[in-house]
C-alpha positions as CSV (number, residue, x, y, z in Angstrom):
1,X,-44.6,19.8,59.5
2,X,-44.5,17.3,62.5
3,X,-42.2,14.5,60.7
4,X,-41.1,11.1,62.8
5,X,-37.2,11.0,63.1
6,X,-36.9,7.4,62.2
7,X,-37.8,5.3,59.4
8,X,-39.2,2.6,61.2
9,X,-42.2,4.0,61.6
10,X,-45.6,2.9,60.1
11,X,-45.6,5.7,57.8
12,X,-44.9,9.4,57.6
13,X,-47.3,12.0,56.7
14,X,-46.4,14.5,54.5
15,X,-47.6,17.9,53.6
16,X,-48.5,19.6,50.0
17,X,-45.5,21.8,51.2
18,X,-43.1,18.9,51.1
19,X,-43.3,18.4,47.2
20,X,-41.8,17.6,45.4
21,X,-41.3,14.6,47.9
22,X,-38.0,12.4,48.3
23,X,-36.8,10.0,50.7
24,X,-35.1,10.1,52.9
25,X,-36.0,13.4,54.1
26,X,-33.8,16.2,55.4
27,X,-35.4,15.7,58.8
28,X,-34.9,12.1,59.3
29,X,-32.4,10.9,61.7
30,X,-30.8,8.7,59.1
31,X,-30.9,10.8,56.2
32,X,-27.8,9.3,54.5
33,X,-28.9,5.3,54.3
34,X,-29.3,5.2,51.1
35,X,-29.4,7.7,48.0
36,X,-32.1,10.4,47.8
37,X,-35.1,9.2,45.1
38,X,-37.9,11.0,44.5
39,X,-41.4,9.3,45.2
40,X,-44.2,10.0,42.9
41,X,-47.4,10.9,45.6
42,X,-49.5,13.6,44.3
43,X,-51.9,11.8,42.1
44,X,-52.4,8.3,44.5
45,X,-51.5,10.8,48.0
46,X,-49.5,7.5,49.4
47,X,-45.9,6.1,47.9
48,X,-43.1,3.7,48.8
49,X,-39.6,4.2,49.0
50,X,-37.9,1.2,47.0
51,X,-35.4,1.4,49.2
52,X,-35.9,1.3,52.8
53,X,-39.9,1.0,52.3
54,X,-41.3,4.0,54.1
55,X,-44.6,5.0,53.3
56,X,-45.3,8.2,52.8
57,X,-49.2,9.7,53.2
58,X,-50.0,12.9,51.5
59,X,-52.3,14.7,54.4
60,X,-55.4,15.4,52.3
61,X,-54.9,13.1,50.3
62,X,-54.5,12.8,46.4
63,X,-53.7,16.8,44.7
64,X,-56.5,17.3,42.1
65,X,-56.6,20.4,39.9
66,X,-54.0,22.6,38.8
67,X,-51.2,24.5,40.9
């Protein structure tokens, strides 16, 4: 997983592996700005955080099917 360290980027692309996804992420150089929320992303495979306004891209897009 190959993951930008700063959340100014344009987005961050994010693997099946990373769900259930939250921002900020454990890898991001600023992981404490503001409180962890989880960002619903399997059934559109792109989300926004609310609060610093990352997008997030699920590689492959949208999950279809069962687990």
């Amino acid at each position: 997983m190959a993951l930008p360290t700063e959340l100014n980027q344009k987005f961050v692309e994010v693997h099946a592996t990373d769900l259930p996804l939250h921002c900020p992420l454990p890898s991001q150089k600023l992981w404490n700005t503001h409180p962890r929320v989880f960002l619903p992303i399997e059934s559109t495979g792109e989300s926004r955080c609310p609060y610093c306004s990352t997008l997030y891209r699920l590689a492959g897009g949208p999950v279809t099917g069962g687990h």
